[in-house]
N, C-alpha and C positions, 0 to 999 in steps of 0.2 A: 675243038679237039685238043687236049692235052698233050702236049710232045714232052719227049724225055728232056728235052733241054728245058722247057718250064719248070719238070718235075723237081729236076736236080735245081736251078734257078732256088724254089722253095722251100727242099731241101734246107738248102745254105741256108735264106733266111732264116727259117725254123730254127739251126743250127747255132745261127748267131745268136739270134735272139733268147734262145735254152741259155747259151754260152753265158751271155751281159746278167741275165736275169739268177745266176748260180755266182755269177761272182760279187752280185750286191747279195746276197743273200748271205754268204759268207762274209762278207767284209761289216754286213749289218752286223753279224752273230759274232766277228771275231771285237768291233767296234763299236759295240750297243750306243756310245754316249754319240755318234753320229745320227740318232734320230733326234730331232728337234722337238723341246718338252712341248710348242703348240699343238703337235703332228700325234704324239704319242695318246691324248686323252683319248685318238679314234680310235687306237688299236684295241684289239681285242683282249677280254678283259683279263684273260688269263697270260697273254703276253706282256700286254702293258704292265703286269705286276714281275713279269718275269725280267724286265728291263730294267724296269724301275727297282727293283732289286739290286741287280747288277750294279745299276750305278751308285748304289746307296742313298736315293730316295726316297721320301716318304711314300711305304706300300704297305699293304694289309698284310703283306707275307711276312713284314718284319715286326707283325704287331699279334696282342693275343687279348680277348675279352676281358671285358671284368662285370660280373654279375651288379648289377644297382636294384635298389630296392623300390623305385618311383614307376617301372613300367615303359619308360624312354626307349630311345632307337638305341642299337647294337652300340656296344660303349666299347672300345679297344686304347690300349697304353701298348707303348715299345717292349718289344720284351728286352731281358735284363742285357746290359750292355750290347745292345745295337748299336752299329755305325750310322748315320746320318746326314745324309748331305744336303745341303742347300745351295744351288748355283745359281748366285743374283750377281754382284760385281766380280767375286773370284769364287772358288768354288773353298765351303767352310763344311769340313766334315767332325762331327764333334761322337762322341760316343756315351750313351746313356747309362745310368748309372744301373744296380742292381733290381731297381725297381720297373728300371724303363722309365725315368723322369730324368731332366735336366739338371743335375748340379757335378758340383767339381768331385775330382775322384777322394779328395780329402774332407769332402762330408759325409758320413756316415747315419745311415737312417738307425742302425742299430741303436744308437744312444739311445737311452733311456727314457730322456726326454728332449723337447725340442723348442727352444723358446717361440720364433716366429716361423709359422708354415705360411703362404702365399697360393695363392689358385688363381688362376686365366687361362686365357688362351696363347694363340704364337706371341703377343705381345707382353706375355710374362717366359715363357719356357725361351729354349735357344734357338732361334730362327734365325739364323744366319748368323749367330756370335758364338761365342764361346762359353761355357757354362761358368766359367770364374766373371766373364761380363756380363751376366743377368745383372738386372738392376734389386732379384732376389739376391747374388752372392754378395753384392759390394755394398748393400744397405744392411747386411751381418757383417763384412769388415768395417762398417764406418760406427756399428754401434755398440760393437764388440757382443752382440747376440749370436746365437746360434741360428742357422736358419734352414729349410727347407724348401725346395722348389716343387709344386703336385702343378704347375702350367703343363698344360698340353695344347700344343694346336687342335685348332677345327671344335675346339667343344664350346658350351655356352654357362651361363648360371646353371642350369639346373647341374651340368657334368662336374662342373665346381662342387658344388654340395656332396657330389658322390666320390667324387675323390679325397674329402672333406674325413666323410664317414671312416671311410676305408681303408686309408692312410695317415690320414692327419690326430683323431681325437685319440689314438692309442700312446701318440708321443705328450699327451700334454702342454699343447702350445698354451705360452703367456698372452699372445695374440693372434687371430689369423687375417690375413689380407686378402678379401676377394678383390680382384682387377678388373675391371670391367672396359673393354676395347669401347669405344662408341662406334667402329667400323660395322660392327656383325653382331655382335653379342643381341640385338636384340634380332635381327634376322634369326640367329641361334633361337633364341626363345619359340619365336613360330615355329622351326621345323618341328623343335618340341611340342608346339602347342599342336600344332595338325596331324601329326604322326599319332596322336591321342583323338584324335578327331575321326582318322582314317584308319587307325591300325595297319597304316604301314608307312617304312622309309620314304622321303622323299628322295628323289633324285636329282642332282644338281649338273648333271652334267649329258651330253647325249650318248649314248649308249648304243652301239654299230649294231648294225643291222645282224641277223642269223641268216647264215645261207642255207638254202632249202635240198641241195644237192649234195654230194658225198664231196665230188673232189672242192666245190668251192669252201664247204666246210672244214674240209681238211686245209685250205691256203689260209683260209682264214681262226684257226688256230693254232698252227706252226710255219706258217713262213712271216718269216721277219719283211722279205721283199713286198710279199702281197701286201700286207698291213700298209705297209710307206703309202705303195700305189693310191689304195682305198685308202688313207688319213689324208693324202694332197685333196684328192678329189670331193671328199665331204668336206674336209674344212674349204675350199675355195667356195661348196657351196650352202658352205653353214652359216659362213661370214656376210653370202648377200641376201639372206634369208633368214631371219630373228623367228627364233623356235615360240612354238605354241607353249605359254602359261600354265601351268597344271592348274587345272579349276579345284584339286584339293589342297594346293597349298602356294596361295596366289605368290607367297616370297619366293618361289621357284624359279629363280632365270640363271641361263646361262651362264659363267665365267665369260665369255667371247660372245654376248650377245651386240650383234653389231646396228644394233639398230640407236643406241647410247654410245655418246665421246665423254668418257671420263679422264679423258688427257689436260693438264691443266701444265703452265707453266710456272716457276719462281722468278720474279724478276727483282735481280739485286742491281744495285748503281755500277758493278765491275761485270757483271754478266745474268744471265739467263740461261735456267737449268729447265731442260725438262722434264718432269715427272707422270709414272704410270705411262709411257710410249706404247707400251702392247695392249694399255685398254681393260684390264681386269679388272675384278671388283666389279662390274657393274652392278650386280645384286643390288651394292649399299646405294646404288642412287635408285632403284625403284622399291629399296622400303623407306627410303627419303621420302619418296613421293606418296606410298603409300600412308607415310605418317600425317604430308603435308595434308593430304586430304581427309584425314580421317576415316581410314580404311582400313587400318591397322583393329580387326575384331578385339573383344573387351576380353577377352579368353585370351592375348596372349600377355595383356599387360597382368591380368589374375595371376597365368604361370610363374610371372616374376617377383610379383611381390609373394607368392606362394612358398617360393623358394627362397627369397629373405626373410621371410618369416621363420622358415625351418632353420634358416644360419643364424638369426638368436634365439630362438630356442636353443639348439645345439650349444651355444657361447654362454648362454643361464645353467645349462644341465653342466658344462665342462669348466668351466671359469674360464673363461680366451676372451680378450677385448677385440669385438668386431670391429673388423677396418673395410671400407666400401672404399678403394682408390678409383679414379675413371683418365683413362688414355686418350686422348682426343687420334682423331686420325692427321694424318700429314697435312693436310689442306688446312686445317684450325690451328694447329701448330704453330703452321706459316702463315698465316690469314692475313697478316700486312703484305705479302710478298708475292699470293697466289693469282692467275689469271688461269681460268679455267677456258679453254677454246671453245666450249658450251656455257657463254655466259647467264644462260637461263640457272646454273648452279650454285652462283655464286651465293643465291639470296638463299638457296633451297637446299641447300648444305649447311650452312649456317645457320636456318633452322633447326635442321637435324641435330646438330651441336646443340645448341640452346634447348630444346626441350627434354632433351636425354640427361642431360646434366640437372636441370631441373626438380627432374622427375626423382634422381637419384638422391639428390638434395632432400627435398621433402621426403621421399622414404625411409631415411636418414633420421629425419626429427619425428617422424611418427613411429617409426619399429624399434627405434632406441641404437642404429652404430654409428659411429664414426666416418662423417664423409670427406674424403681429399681430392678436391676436384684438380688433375696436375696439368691441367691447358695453361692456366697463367704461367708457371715455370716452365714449361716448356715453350710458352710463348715467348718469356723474355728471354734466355737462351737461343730461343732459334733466333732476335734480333742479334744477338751478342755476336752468337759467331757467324752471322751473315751468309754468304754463301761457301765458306771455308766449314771443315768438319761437322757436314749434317748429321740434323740426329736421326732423320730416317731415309733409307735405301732408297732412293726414285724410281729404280726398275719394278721394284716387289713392294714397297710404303710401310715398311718394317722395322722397328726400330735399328737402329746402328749402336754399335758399341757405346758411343757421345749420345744418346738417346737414354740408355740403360743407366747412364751414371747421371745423368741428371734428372733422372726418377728416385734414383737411388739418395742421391746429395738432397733432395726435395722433401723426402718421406723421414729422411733420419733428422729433419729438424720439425719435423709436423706430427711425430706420432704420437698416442694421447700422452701426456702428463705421468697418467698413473703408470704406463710401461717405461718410460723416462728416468722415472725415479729405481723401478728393479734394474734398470741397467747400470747404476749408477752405486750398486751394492752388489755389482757381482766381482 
């Protein structure tokens, strides 16, 4: 039997607990940047954009489509002067120009024309630097060129091409620079290649559950507190449980698949850094392996040469000297330096490396552009400055400011001949 002193007793409880649970709720909403960005990817999708907002990260609310002509997944750029932030060692918030692309406020897309435009991904646009430190702006101060930034994060060759279209052949570049990451860019190709397969998105990350009732529906898209709850409770058990594969599009894994240690150390003669701690990136080590075995379908290497193929056509129809640059990732970089705590990677990365460059090489002397493979500079560089002013972030494996300029200092002594000489007459 229930006594009035149990009732009150529960009461209280109840009271308390309304009480705790209304004051994280406001402290969430007065304090958005106190959700933790691992915690956030559970929340719901229309809050986690509404956070992610708030803080000035990269969200779809701060971005707007762009029609492409190839049929590919949903293509978005920044709209025109967003703010953007990136919190890897401090927090760098930069503001995008009229177009939504990365360059300084004193370059102007208006010009009539534009000697050098550039296209990649986060490892050409500003991903944690500042838009005067793309290794786009300072390779136009080093060659007295004009230049243009079309890098976006998250996109691949083909998005290249369409930003290409769209933006770039109206200014009449003297040359264009595709950059190609060797982290993703070819992961990028399959989603493109399977999304053509499937006729629809892939999805790269896991996606919270729907609740089937009113009121859990309703905490689950507007309370900030319920989210937290529900993001601890799947990520504690997303982390000891590695998500099922999409059988449409086998490059599909997790960010935080935990069943892969992509943590690797630097060891220099004065210390040892560690790099990648939180684990990300895993994707690149299972289309690593998907290359090593040959599993990589023939339809996604087709999409790529498909797409360099249209980039000289395009450079024949415009006049622009195709340039093919390729970015090695942090671990090639440093490749005298790196200890992967998965020593199974050491050989199967380095693969990875070696036949992407390769590849890009011979595509190179068979489609007729310009290849600048920049692993060796950037290799001897990262011996120079040792474990003092890296060139890529260890948290996030991103270029750094000293990353940007020595693409930059690498490219404005390597570019062809015949743009050399127009620089040389203006």
């Amino acid at each position: 039997m229930i006594t009035m002193k149990k009732l009150t007793f529960l009461a209280h409880v109840c009271a308390s607990l309304l009480f705790t649970f209304s004051l994280i709720e406001v402290g969430l909403r007065l304090l958005p940047g106190l959700v933790p960005l691992p915690l956030l990817i559970y929340f719901d999708d229309g809050l986690r954009s509404e956070i992610a907002y708030r803080r000035n990260l990269p969200t779809q609310w701060g971005t707007e489509t762009v029609e492409r002509d190839d049929g590919g997944p949903e293509l978005r750029v920044f709209k025109p002067f967003s703010k953007v932030a990136w919190p890897i060692q401090e927090d760098v918030t930069v503001v995008m120009d009229q177009l939504g692309f990365c360059n300084p406020t004193t370059t102007h897309y208006q010009a009539a024309t534009i000697d050098l435009i550039t296209l990649g991904d986060s490892f050409t646009t500003c991903h944690a630097v500042n838009p005067e430190e793309t290794w786009t702006n300072q390779l136009g101060l080093l060659t007295n060129l004009s230049t243009y930034n079309l890098g976006r994060g998250g996109t691949g060759i083909q998005e290249y091409i369409q930003f290409l279209k769209k933006y770039g052949l109206a200014k009449s570049p003297q040359a264009v620079i595709m950059n190609i990451y060797e982290g993703n860019d070819l992961r990028d190709a399959g989603v493109y290649y399977y999304y053509h397969q499937n006729n629809q998105p892939s999805a790269n990350q896991p996606t919270p559950a729907t609740s089937e009732t009113f009121y859990y529906d309703f905490l689950d898209h507007y309370s900030y507190g319920y989210n937290l709850g529900q993001a601890c409770l799947k990520f504690s058990l997303y982390a000891s449980n590695a998500p099922a594969q999409s059988d449409k599009n086998p490059f599909t894994v997790s960010l935080e698949d935990g069943t892969i240690n992509f943590k690797y150390n630097l060891v220099f003669p004065n210390k040892n850094i560690s790099f990648n701690p939180k684990n990300t990136d895993t994707d690149e080590v299972v289309v690593a392996k998907y290359l090593h075995n040959q599993e990589v379908e023939a339809g996604v290497f087709t999409a790529i040469e498909d797409s360099l193929k249209i980039y000289i056509k395009l450079s024949k129809e415009h006049h622009f000297i195709p340039i093919v640059t390729y970015t090695p990732s942090s671990y090639i970089a440093y490749q005298a330096n790196v200890v992967f705590e998965d020593a199974a990677l050491t050989d199967l990365m380095t693969e990875f490396s070696n036949q992407q460059r390769a590849y890009f090489q011979e595509k190179g002397r068979d489609l007729g552009y310009t290849f600048i493979d920049l692993t060796p500079a950037l290799q001897a560089a990262a011996q120079a400055s040792g474990s003092e002013n890296l060139l890529y972030y260890r948290k996030d494996l991103h270029l750094t400011p000293a990353g940007h300029l020595v693409i930059a200092q690498t490219l404005s002594q390597l570019l062809p001949q015949s743009l050399s000489k127009r620089m040389e007459l203006k």
